[in-house]
VOGU-3710 file (C-alpha; in Angstrom, 3 decimals, decimal comma):
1> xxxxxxxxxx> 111,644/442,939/144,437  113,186/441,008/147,475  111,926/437,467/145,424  114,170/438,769/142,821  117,068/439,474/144,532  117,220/436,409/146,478  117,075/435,074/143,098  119,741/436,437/141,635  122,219/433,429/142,258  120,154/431,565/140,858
11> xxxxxxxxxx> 120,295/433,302/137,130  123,770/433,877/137,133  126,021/432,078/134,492  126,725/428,375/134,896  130,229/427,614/134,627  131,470/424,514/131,855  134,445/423,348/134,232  134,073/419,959/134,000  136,243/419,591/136,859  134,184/421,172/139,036
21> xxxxxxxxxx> 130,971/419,980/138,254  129,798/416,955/136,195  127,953/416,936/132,909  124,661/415,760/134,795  125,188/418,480/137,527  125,853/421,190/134,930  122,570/419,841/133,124  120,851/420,241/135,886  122,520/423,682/136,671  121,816/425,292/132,964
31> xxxxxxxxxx> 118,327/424,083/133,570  117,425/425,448/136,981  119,366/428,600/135,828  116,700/429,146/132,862  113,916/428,114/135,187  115,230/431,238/137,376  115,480/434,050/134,288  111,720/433,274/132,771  110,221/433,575/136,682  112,330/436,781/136,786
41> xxxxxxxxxx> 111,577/437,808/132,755  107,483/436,878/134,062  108,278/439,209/137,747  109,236/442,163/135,629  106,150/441,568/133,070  103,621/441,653/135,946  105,723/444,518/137,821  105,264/447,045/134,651  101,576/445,996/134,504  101,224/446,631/138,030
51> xxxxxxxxxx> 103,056/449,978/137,540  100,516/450,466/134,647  97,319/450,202/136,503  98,893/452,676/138,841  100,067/454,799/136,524  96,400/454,553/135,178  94,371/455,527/138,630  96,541/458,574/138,743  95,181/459,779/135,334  91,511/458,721/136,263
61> xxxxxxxxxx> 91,901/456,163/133,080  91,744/453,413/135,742  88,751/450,571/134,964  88,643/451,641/131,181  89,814/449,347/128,302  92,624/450,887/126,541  91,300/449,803/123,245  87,732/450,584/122,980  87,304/452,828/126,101  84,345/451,189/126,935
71> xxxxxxxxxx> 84,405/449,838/131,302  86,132/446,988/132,078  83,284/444,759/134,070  83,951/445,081/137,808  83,994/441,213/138,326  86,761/441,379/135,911  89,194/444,091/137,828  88,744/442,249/141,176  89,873/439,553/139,659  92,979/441,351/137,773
81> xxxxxxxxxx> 93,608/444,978/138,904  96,319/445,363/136,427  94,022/444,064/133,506  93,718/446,695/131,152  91,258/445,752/128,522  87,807/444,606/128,426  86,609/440,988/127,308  85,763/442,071/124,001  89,106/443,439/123,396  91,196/440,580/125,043
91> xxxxx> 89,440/438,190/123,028  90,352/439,467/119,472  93,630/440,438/120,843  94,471/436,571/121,957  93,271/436,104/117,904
//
């Protein structure tokens, strides 16, 4: 939440003063501006799956796909804690 906020700046609208800034500079603006909102838009996805998992251990659902039901493989939760479906699953879902 502090990345974000220090961020903010960052995301805000670039002005089109010419005066102010030149056409490269406000290129270069506009682009580091978008570059800011999809890290933020990606902070806020990983955030709510964070908050999911969590929300998950409290309601003993934690380590089971939420598709099949079946255990998510250990290996696979250490390396994801917020993952939330098995291989299986996650496969035909990327289909």
């Amino acid at each position: 939440m502090e990345r974000a906020n220090a961020n903010k700046d960052s995301r805000d609208t670039v002005e089109l003063d010419q005066a102010r800034l030149g056409r490269l500079s406000r290129m270069d603006a506009m682009q580091g501006q978008a570059m800011a909102q999809e890290t933020e838009r990606r902070r806020k996805i990983e955030l709510q799956r964070i908050d999911a998992a969590l929300e998950r251990l409290d309601t003993d659902e934690f380590g089971y796909c939420l598709t099949c039901g079946d255990e998510i493989a250990l290996k696979r939760l250490e390396l994801d804690p917020a993952v939330a479906l098995c291989v299986t699953c996650a496969d035909r879902a990327a289909d």
